[in-house]
Structure formats: C-alpha cells, structure tokens
N, C-alpha and C positions, 0 to 999 in steps of 0.2 A: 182553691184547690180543685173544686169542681166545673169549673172551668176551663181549665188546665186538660182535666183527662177529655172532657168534652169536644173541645178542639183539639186533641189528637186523634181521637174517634172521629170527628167530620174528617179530617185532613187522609184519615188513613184510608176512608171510605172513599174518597174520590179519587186516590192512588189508585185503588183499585178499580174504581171503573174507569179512570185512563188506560191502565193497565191491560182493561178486555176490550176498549174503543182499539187502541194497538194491534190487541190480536186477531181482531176480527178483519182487518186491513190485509192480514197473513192468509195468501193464497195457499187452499192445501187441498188440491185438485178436485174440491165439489162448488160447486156455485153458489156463491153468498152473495147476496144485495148488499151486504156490507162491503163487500170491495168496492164498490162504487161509493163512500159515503164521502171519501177526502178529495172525488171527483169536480172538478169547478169549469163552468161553460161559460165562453162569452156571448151573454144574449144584452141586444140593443145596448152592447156597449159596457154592459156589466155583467164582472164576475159571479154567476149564480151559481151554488149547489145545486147537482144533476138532480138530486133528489124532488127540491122547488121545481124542473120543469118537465116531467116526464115520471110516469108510472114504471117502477122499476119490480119485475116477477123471476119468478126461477121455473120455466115450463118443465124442464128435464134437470137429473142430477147436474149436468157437464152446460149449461145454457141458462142463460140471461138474456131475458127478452125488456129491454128500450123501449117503450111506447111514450112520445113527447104529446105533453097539452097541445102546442101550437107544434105542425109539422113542418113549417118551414124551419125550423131551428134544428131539425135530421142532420144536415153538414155540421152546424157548429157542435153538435149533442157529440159527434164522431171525432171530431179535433179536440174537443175537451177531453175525450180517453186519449188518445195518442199522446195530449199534450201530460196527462195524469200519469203515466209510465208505469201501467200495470203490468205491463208484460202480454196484454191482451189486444190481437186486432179487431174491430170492429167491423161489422159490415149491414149496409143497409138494405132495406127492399121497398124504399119510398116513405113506407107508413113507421117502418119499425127499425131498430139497432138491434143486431142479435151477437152476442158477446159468447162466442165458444171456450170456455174452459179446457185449457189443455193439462190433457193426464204430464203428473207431475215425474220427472224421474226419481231415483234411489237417491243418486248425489244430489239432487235441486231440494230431496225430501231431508237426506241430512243440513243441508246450509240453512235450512228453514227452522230445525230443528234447533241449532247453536242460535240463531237470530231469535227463536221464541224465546229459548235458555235466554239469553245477555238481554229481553225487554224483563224478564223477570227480574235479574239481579238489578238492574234497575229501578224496577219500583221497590225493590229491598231497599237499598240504599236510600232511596228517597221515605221509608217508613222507619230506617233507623236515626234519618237529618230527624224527621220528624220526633221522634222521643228521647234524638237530643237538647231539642229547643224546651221539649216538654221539661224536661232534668234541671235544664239550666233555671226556667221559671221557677223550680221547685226551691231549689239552692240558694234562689235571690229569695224567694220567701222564708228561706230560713234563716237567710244572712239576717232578713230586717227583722227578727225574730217574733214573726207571724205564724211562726209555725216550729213545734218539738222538733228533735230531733227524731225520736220513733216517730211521730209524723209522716216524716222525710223519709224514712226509713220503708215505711209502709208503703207509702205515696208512690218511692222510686219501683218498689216492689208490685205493687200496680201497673203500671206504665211499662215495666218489662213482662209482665203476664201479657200484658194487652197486646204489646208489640210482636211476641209469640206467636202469639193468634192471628195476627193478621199476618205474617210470613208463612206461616204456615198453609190458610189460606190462598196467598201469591202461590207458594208451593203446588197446591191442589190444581190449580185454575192451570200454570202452565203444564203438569203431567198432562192435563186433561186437552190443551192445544198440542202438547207432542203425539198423544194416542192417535188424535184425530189425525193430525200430520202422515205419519207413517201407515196405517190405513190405508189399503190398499182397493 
C-alpha cells in the first residue's frame, strides 16, 4: 500500500514539472532563456541542444543574447531558431545571435492565456489517469484480500486528499503563468 501512494506521489511530481518544462516554452513578452530550451541545431552533422553549444543571457528585459563556444556554428545557431518556430527572428553581428523579444498584443495575450488554461487541464487529467491506476491497485488488493475494506476505504481517501493537492497546485502554478501573461 505504501508503494502505491509513493508512486503516485513520484508520478504526480514530475506531471508537474513537465507541466512548468511546458510553461516555460510560453512566450509572455519578457525574455526567458527557457524559450530556447526545445531549440535543436545541426552541428557536424548532429542534432544538438542550443544550450550544449553557446552561452545563452538575457542583457535587457525584451533580449536574448546567443553567444556560441565555437563561432563558426553563428549560421547554423540562426537556422536552428528559424527552424525551432518560436515566432522570433534572429539576427547576428559575427560573434553573437541577438534574439528581440516582441511586445506581445491583447489578443496574442489572450490565446496564450487559453493555451496555458488547456496545458493545465492536461496535467489534470494526467494526475486524475494517475489516481486512477492508484484505485485500481487498491481494489485488486482487496480483491486478493490483502487488505480490509476500511483499509480500502482509508487508502482510497488518501489518494484523493493527495490528488487535491496536487490540482490544486497545477491550479496555483498556472494562475501564476496567466498573471505573468497579461502583465503588461
């Protein structure tokens, strides 16, 4: 049984930091080094993480400053964004990529807003899959009568305290990407 909640507890926690891995990808017109993280560049031939070949800064609120280890990889560093469809153009000055963050509009700030909304119900769904597999384990241990039925009872009562809490959670965390959103 304690296994059980223990694995829904791992399972619930790493919903949830996919859940901010996601949101951090959400452009909300200040410069994150996180928009760059699902960025991939073809060096000598392989797909690398922008992050593996270049020093990624935020000099100013609205800017992201590209500095590569090795600078002949500048052209590829700049078709790895293009090809990444952030919505950002690049541009170089030999040594550096400088990535301008454009102010966001009203409407681009609502559509951002429904898309944060609908990553959240998502990890919802995915922490209610999760405490239904948790239930089902429970069930089969009571079927093989490993376990009371208060047991069961308690157990299942557990697993929906737990499950609360971490929607609740998911709850907080995207208020918390909408504020920032609309922020002007």
């Amino acid at each position: 049984m304690e296994t059980i909640k223990k694995n829904l507890e791992e399972r619930s926690k790493k919903t949830i930091s996919v859940l901010k891995e996601e949101l951090n990808t959400v452009r909300a017109g200040r410069a994150n080094a996180a928009l760059l993280d699902k960025v991939m560049v073809e060096y000598y031939g392989t797909p690398t993480p922008l992050r593996n070949l270049a020093n990624i800064s935020v000099p100013d609120p609205r800017t992201l400053l590209i500095t590569p280890f090795d600078p002949k990889a500048i052209g590829n560093i700049e078709k790895g964004i293009n090809l990444a469809n952030i919505g950002i153009n690049p541009s170089n000055d030999g040594k550096n990529v400088r990535l301008v963050v454009p102010q966001v509009t009203e409407e681009r700030r609502k559509e951002l807003v429904k898309t944060v909304k609908k990553m959240g119900e998502d990890a919802k769904v995915a922490v209610r899959n999760i405490r239904r597999d948790a239930n089902d384990e429970l069930k089969k241990l009571e079927k093989a009568h490993e376990l009371t039925e208060d047991d069961l009872k308690k157990a299942l009562d557990d697993i929906q305290k737990a499950t609360d809490k971490t929607i609740k959670e998911i709850d907080e965390i995207v208020a918390l990407k909408d504020k920032e959103i609309l922020e002007v």
